[in-house]
DOTOR-127458 format. One record per atom (N, C-alpha, C): residue number from 1; atom name; x, y, z. Coordinates in nm, 3 decimals. Layout:
<sero k="NUM" a="CA" u="X" v="Y" w="Z"/>
...
This chain:
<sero k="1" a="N" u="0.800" v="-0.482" w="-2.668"/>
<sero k="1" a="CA" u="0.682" v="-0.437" w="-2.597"/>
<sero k="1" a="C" u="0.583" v="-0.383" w="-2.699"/>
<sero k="2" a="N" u="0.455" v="-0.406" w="-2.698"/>
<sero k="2" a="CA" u="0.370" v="-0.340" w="-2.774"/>
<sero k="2" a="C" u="0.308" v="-0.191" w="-2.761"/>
<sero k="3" a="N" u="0.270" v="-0.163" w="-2.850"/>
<sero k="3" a="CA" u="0.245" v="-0.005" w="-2.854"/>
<sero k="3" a="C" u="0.162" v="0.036" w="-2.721"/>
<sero k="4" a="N" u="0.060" v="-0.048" w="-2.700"/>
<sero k="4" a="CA" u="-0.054" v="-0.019" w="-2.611"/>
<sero k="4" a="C" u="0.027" v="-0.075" w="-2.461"/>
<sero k="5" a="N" u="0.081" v="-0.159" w="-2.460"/>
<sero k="5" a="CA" u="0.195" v="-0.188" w="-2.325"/>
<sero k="5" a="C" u="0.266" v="-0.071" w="-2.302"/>
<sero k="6" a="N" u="0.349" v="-0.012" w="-2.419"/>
<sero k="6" a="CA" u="0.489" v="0.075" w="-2.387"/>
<sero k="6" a="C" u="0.384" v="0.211" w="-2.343"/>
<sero k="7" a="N" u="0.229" v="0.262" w="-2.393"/>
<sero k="7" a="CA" u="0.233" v="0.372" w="-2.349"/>
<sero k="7" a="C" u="0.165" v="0.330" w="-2.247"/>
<sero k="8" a="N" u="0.086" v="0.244" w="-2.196"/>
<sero k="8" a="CA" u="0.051" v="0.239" w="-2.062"/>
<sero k="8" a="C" u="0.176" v="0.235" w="-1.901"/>
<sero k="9" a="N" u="0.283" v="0.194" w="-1.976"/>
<sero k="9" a="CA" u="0.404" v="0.217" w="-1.902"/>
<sero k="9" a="C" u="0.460" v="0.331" w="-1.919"/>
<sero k="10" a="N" u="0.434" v="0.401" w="-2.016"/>
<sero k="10" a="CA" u="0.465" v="0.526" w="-1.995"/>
<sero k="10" a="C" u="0.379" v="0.626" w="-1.961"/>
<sero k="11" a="N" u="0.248" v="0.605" w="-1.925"/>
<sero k="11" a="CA" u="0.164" v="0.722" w="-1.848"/>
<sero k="11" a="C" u="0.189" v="0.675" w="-1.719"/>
<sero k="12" a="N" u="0.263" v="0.560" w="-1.643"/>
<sero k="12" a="CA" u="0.259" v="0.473" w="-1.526"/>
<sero k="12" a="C" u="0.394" v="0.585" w="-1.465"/>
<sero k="13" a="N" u="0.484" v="0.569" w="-1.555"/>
<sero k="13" a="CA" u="0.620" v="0.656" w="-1.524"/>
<sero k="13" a="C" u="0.591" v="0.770" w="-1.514"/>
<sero k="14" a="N" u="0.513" v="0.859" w="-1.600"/>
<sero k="14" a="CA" u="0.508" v="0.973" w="-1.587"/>
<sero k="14" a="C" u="0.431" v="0.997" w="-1.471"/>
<sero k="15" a="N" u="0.358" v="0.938" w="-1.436"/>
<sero k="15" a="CA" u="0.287" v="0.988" w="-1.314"/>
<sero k="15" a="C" u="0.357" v="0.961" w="-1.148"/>
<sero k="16" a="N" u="0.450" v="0.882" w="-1.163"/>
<sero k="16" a="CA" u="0.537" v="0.838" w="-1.100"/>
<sero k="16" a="C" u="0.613" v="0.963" w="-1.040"/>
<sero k="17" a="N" u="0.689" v="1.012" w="-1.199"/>
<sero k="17" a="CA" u="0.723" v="1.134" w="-1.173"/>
<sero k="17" a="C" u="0.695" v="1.242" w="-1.110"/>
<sero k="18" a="N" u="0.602" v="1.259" w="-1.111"/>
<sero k="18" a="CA" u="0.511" v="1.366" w="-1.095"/>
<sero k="18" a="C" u="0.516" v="1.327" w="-0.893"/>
<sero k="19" a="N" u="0.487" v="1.203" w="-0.865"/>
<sero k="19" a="CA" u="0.492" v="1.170" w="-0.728"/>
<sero k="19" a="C" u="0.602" v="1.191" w="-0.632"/>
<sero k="20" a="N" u="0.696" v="1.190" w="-0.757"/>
<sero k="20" a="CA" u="0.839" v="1.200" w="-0.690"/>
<sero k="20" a="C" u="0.916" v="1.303" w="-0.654"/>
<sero k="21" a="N" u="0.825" v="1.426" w="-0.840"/>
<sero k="21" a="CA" u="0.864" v="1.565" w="-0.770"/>
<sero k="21" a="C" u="0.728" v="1.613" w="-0.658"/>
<sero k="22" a="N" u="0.614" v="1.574" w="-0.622"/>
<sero k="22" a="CA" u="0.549" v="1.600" w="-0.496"/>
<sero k="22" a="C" u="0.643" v="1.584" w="-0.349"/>
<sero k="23" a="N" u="0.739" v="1.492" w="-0.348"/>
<sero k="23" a="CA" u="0.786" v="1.401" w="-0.252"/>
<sero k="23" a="C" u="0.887" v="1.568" w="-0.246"/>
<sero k="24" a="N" u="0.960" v="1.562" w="-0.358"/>
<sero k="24" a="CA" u="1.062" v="1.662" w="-0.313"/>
<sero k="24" a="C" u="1.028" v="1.828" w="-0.279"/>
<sero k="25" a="N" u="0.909" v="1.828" w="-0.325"/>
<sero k="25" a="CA" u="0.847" v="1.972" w="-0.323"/>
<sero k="25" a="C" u="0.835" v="1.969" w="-0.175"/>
<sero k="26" a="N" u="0.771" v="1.847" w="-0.072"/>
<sero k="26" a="CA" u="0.732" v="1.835" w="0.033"/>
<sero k="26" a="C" u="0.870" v="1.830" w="0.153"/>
<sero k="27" a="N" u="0.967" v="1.787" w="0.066"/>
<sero k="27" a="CA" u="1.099" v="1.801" w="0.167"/>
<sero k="27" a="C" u="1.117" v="1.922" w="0.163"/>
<sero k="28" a="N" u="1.153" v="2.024" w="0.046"/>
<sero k="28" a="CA" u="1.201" v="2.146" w="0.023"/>
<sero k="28" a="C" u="1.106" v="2.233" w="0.155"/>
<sero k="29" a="N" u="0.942" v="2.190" w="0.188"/>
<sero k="29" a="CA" u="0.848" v="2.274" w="0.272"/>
<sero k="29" a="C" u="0.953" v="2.228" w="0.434"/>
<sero k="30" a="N" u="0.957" v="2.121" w="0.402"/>
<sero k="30" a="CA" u="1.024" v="2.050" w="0.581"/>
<sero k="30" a="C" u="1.140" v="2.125" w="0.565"/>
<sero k="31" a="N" u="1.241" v="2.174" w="0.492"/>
<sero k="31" a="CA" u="1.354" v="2.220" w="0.499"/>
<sero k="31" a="C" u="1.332" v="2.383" w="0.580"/>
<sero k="32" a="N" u="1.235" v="2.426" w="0.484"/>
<sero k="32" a="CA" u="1.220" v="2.603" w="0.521"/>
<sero k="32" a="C" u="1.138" v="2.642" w="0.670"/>
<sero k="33" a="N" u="1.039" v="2.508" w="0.678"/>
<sero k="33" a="CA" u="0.974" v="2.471" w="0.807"/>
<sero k="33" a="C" u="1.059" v="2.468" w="0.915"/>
<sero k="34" a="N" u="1.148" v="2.373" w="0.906"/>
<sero k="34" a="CA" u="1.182" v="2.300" w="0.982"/>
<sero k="34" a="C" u="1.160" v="2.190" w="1.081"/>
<sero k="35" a="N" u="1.041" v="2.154" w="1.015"/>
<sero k="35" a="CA" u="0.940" v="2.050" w="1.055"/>
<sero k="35" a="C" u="1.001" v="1.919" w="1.006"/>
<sero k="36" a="N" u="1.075" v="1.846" w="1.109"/>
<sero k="36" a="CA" u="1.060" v="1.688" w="1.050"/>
<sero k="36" a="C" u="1.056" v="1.582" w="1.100"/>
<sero k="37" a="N" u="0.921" v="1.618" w="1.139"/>
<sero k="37" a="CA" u="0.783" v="1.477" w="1.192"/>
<sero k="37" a="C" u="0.808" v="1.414" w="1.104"/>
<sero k="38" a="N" u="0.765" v="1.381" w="0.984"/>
<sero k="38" a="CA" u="0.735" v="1.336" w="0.917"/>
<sero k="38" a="C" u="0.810" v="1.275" w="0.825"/>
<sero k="39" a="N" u="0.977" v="1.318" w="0.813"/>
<sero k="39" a="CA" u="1.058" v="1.286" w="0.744"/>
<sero k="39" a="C" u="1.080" v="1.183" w="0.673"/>
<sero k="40" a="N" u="1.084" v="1.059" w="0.795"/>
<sero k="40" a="CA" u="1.078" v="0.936" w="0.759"/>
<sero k="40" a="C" u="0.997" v="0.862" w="0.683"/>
<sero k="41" a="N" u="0.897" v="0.911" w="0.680"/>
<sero k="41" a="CA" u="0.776" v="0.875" w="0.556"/>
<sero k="41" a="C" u="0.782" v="0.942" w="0.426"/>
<sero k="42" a="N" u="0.860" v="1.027" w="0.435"/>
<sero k="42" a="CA" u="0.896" v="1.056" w="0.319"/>
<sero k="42" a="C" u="0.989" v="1.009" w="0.223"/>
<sero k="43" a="N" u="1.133" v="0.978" w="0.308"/>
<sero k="43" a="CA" u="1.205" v="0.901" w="0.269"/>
<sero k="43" a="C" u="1.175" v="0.715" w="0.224"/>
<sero k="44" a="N" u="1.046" v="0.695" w="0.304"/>
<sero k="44" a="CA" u="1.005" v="0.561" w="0.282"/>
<sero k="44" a="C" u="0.973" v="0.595" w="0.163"/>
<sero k="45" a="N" u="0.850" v="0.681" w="0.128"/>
<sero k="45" a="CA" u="0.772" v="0.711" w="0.033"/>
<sero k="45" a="C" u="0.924" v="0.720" w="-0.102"/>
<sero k="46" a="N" u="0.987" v="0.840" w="-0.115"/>
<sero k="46" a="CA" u="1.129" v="0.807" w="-0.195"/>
<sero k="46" a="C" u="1.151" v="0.649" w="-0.248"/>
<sero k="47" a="N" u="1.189" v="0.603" w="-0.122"/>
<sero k="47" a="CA" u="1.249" v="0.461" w="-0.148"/>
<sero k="47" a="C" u="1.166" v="0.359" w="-0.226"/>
<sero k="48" a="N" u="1.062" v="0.371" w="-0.192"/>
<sero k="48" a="CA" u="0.899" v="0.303" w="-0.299"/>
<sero k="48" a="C" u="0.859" v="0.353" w="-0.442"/>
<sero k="49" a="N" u="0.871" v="0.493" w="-0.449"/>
<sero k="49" a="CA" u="0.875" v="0.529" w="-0.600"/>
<sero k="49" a="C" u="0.995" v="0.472" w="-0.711"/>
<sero k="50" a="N" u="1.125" v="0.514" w="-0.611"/>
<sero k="50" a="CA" u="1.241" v="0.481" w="-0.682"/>
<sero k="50" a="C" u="1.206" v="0.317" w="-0.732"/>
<sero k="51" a="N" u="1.182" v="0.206" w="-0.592"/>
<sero k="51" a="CA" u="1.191" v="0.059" w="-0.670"/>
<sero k="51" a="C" u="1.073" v="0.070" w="-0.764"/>
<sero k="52" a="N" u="0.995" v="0.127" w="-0.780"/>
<sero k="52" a="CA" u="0.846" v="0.059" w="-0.855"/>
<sero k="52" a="C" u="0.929" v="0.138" w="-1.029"/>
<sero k="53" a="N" u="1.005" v="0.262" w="-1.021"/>
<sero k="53" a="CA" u="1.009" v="0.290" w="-1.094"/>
<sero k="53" a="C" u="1.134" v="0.244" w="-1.212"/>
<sero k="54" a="N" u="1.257" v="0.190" w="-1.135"/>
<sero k="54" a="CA" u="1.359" v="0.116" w="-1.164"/>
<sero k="54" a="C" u="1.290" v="0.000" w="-1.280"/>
<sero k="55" a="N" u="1.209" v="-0.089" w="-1.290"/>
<sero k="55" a="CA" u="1.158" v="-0.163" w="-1.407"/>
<sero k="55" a="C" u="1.121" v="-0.105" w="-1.472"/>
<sero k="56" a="N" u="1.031" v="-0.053" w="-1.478"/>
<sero k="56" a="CA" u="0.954" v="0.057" w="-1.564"/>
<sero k="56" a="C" u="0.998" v="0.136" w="-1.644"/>
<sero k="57" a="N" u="1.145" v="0.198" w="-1.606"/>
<sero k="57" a="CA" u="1.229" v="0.262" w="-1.678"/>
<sero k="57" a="C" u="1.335" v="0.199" w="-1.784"/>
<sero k="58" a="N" u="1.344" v="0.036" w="-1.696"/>
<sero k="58" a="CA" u="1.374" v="-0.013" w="-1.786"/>
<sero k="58" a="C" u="1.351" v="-0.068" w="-1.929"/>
<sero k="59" a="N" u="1.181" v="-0.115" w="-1.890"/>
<sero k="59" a="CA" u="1.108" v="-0.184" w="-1.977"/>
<sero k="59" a="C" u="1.103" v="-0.024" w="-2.085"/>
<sero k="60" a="N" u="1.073" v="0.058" w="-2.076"/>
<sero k="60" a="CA" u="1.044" v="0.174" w="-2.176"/>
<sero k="60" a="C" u="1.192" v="0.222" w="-2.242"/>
<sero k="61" a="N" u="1.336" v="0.162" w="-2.177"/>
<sero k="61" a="CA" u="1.444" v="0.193" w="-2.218"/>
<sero k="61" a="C" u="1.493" v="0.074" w="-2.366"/>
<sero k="62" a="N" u="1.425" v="-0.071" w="-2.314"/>
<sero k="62" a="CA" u="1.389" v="-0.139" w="-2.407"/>
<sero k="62" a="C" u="1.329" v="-0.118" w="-2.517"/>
<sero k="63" a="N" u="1.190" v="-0.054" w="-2.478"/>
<sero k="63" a="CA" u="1.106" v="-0.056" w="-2.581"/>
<sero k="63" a="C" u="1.152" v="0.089" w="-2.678"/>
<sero k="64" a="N" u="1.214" v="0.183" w="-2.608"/>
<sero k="64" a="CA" u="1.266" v="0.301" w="-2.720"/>
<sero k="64" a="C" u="1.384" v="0.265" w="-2.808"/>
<sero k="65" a="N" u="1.451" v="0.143" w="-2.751"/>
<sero k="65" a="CA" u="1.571" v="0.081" w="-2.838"/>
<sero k="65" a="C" u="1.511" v="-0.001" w="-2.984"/>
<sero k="66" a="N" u="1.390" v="-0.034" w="-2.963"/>
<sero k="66" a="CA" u="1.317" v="-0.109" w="-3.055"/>
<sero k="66" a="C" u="1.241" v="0.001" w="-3.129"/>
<sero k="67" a="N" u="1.257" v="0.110" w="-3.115"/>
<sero k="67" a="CA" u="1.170" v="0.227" w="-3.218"/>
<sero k="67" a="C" u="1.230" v="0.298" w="-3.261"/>
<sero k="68" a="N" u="1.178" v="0.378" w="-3.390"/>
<sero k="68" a="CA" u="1.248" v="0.453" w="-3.473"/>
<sero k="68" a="C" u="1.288" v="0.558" w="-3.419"/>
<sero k="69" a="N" u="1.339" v="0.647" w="-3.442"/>
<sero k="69" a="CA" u="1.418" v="0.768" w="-3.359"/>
<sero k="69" a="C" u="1.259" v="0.880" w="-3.446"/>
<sero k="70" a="N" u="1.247" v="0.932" w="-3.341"/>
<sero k="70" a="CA" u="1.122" v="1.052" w="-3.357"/>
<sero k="70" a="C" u="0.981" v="0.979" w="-3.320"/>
<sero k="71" a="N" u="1.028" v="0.883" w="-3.273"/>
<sero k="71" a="CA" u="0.861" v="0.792" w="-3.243"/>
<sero k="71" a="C" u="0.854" v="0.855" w="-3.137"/>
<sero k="72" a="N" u="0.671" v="0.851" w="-3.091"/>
<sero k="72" a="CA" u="0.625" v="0.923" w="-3.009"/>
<sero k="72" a="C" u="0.649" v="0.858" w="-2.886"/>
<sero k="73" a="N" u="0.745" v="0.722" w="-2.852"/>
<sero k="73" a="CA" u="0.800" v="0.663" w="-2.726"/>
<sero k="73" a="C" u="0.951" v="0.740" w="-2.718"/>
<sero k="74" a="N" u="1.053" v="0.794" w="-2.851"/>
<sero k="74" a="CA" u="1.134" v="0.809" w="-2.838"/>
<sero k="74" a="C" u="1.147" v="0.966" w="-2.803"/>
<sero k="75" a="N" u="1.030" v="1.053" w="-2.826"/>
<sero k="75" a="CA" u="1.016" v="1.219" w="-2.786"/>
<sero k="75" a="C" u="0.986" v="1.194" w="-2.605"/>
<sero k="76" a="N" u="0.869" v="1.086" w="-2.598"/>
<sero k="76" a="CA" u="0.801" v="1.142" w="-2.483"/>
<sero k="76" a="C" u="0.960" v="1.047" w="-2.356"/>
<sero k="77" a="N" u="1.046" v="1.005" w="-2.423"/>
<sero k="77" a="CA" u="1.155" v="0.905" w="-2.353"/>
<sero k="77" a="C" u="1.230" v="1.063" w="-2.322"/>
<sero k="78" a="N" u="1.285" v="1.162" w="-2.392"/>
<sero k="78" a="CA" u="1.350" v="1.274" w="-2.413"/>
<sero k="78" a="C" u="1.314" v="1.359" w="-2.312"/>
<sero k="79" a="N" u="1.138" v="1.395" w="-2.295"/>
<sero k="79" a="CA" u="1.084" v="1.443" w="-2.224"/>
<sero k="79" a="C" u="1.076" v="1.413" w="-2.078"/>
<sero k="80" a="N" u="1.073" v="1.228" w="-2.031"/>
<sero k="80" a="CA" u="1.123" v="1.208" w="-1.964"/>
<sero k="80" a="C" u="1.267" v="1.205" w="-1.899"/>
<sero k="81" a="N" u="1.334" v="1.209" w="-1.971"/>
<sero k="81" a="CA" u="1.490" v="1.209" w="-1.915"/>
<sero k="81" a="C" u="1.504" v="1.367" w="-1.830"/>
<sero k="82" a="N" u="1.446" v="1.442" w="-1.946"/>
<sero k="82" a="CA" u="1.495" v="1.587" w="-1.892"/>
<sero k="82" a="C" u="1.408" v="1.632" w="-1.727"/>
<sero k="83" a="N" u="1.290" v="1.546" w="-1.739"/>
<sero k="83" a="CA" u="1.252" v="1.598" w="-1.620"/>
<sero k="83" a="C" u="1.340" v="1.459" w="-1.481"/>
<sero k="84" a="N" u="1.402" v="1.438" w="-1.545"/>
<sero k="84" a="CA" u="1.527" v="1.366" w="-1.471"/>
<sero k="84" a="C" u="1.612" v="1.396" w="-1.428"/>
<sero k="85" a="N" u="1.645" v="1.478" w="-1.528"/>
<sero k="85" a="CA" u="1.786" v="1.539" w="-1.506"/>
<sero k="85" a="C" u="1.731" v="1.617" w="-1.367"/>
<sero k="86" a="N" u="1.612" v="1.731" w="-1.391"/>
<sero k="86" a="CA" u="1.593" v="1.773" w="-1.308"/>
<sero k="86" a="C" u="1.547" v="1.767" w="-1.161"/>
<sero k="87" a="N" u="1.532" v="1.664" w="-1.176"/>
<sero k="87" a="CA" u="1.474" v="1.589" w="-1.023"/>
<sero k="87" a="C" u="1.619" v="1.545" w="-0.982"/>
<sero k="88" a="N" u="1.714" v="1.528" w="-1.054"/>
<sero k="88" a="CA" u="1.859" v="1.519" w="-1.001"/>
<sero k="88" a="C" u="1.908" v="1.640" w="-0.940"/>
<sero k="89" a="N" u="1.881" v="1.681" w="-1.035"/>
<sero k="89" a="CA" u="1.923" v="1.801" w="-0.969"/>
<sero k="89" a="C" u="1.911" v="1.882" w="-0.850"/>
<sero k="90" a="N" u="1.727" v="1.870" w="-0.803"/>
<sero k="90" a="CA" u="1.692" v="1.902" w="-0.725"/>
<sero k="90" a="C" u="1.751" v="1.808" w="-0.605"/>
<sero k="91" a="N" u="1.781" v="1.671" w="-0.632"/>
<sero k="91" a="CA" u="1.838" v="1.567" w="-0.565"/>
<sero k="91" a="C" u="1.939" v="1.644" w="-0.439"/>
<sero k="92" a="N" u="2.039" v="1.702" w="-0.562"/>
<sero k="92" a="CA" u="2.183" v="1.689" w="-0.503"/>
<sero k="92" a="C" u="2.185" v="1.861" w="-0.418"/>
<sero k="93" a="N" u="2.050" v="1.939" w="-0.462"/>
<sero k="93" a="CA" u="2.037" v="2.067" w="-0.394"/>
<sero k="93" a="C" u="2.011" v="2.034" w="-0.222"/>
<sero k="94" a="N" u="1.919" v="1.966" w="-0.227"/>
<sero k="94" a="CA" u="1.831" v="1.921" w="-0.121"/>
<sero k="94" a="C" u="1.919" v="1.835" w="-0.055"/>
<sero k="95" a="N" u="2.015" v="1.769" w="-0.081"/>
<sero k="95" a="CA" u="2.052" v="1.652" w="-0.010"/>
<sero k="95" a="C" u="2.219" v="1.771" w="0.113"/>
<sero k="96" a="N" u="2.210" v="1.837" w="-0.018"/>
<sero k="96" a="CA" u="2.361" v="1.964" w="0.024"/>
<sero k="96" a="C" u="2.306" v="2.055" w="0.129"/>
<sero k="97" a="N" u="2.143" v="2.099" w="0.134"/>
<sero k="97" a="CA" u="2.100" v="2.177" w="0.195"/>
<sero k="97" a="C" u="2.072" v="2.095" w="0.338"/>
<sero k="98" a="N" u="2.006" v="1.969" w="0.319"/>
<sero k="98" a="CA" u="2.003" v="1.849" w="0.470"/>
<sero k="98" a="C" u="2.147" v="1.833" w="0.536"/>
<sero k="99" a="N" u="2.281" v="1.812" w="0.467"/>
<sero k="99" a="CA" u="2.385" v="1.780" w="0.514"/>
<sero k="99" a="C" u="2.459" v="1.893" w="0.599"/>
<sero k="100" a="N" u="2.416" v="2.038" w="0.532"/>
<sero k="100" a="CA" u="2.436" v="2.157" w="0.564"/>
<sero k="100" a="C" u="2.359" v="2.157" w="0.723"/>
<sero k="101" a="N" u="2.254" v="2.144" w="0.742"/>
<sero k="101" a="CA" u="2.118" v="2.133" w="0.841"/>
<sero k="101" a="C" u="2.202" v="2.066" w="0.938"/>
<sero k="102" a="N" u="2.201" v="1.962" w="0.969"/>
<sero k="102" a="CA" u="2.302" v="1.836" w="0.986"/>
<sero k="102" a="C" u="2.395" v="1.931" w="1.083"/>
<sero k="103" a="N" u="2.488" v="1.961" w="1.022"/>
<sero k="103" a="CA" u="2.600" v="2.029" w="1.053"/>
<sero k="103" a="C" u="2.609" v="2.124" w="1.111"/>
<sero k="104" a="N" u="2.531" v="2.222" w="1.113"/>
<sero k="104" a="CA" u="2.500" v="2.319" w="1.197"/>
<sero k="104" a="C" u="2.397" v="2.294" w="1.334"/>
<sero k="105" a="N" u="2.341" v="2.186" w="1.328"/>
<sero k="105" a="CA" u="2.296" v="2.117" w="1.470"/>
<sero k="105" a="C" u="2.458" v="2.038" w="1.523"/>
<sero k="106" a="N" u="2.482" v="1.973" w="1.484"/>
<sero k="106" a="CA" u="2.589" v="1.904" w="1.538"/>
<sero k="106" a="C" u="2.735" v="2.025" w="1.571"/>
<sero k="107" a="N" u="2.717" v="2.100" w="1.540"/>
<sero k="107" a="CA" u="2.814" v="2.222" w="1.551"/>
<sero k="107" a="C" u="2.789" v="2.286" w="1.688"/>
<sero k="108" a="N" u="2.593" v="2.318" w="1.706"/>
<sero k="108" a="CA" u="2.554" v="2.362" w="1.792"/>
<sero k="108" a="C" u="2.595" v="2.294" w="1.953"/>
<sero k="109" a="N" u="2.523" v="2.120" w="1.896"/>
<sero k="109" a="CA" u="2.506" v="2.019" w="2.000"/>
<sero k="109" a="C" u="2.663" v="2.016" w="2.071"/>
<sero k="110" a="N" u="2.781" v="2.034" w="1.977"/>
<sero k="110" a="CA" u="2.954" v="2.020" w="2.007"/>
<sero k="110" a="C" u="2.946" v="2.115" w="2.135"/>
<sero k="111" a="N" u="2.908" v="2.291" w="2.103"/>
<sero k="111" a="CA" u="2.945" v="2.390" w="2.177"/>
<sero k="111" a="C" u="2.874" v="2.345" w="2.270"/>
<sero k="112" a="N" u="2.737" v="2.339" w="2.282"/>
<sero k="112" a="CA" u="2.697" v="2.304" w="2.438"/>
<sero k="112" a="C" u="2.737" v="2.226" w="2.471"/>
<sero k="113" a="N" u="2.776" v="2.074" w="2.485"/>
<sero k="113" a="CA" u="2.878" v="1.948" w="2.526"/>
<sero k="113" a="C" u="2.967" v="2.076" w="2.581"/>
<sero k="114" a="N" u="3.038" v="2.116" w="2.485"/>
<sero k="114" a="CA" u="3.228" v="2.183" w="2.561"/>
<sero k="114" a="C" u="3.100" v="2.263" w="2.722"/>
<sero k="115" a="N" u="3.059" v="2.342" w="2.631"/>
<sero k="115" a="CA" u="3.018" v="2.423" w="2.745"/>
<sero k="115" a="C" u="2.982" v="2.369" w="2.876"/>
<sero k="116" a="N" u="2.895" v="2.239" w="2.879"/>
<sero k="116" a="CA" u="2.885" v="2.190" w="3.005"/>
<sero k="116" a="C" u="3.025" v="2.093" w="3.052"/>
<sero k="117" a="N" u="3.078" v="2.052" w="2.993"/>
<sero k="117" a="CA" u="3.219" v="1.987" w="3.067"/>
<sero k="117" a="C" u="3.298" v="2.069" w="3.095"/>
<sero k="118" a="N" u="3.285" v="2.203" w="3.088"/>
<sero k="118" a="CA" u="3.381" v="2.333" w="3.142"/>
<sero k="118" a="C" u="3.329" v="2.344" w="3.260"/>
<sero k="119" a="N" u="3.179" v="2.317" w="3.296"/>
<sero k="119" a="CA" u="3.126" v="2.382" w="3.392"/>
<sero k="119" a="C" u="3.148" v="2.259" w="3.489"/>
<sero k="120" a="N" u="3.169" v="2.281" w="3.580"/>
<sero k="120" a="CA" u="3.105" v="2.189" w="3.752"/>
<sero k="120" a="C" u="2.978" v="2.177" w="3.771"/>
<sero k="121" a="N" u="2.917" v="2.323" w="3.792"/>
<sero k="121" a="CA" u="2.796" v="2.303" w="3.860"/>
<sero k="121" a="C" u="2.737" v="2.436" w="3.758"/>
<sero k="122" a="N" u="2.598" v="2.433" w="3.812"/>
<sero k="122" a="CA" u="2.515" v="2.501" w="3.732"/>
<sero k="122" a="C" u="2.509" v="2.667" w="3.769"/>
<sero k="123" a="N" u="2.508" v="2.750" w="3.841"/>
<sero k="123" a="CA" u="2.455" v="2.859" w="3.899"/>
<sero k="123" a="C" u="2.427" v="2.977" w="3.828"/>
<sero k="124" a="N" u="2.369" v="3.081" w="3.866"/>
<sero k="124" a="CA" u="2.270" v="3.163" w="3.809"/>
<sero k="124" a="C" u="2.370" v="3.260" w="3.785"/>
<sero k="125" a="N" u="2.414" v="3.375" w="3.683"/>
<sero k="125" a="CA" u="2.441" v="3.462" w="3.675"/>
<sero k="125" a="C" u="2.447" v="3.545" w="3.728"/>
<sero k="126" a="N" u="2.366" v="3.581" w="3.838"/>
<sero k="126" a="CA" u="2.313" v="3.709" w="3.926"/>
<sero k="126" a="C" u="2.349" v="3.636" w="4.066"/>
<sero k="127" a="N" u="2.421" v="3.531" w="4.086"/>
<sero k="127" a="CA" u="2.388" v="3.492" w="4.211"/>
<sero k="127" a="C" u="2.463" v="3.567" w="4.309"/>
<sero k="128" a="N" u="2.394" v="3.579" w="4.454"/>
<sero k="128" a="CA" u="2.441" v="3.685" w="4.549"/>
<sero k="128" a="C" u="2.514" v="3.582" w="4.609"/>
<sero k="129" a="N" u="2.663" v="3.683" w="4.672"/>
<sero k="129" a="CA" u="2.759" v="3.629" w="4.759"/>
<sero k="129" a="C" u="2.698" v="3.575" w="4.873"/>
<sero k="130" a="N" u="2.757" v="3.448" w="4.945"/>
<sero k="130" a="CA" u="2.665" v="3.385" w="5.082"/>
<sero k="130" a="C" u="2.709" v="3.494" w="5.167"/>
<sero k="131" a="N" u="2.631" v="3.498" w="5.246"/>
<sero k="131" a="CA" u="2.655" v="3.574" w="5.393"/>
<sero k="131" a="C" u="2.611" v="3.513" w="5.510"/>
<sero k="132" a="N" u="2.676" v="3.514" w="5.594"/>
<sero k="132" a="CA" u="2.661" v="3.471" w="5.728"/>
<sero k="132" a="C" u="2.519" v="3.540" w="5.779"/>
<sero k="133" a="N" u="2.454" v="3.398" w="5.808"/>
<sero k="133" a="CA" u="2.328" v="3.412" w="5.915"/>
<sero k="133" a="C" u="2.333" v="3.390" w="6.020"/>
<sero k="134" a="N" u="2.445" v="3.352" w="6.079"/>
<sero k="134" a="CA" u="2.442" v="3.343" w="6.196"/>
<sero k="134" a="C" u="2.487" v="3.459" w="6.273"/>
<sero k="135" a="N" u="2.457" v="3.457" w="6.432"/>
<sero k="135" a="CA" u="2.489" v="3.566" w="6.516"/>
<sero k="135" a="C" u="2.640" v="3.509" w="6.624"/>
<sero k="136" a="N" u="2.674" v="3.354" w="6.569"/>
<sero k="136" a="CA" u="2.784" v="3.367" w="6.639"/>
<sero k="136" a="C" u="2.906" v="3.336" w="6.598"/>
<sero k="137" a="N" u="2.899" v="3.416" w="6.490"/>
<sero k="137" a="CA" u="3.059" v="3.414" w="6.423"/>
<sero k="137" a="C" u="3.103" v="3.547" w="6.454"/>
């Protein structure tokens, strides 16, 4: 890859990045919210950074194999990884904190199920004993 290729692919990635930690900053808001309208577009959005970025990472994994060690593809490759690591990281926080979410609805949704197949019928807490209205019993 040429010099002027590898860094235009690498301001392409980095900004990528940058989209991807927006994406997760924006789940972390839906998490504390609890807002998730929108979820699914986010996860689309995920799924679209990840493919566009899968070549890209490759082609610059190429092109740092072809450069000297301290070249300014092989620092700013370093720089990228680490903010990798950390977007992993944030990955496996976020994904533990959704599964967690998850689970405590479905925990909820269980008890009410039992609760209504215990019950017959519905009635009010306070409800008054019947009494005879009639006058000829």
């Amino acid at each position: 890859m040429r010099p002027e290729g590898a860094q235009a692919t690498l301001t392409r990635v980095t900004v990528l990045w940058g989209e991807l930690e927006g994406v997760y900053d924006q789940l972390d808001e839906h998490m504390v919210s609890g807002g998730w309208a929108s979820i699914d577009q986010e996860a689309r959005r995920l799924d679209t950074l990840h493919a566009e970025l899968a070549p890209l990472v490759s082609a610059l994994a190429a092109a740092r194999s072809g450069s000297a060690a301290g070249s300014a593809i092989d620092r700013a490759w370093l720089t990228l990884a680490e903010r990798g690591r950390a977007l992993a990281a944030r990955q496996r926080d976020l994904t533990g904190r959704i599964v967690g979410a998850r689970d405590a609805v479905e925990a909820d949704l269980a008890r009410v199920r039992r609760g209504r197949s215990q019950t017959r019928t519905y009635s009010s807490a306070t409800a008054l004993p019947p009494r005879f209205t009639s006058r000829r019993i």
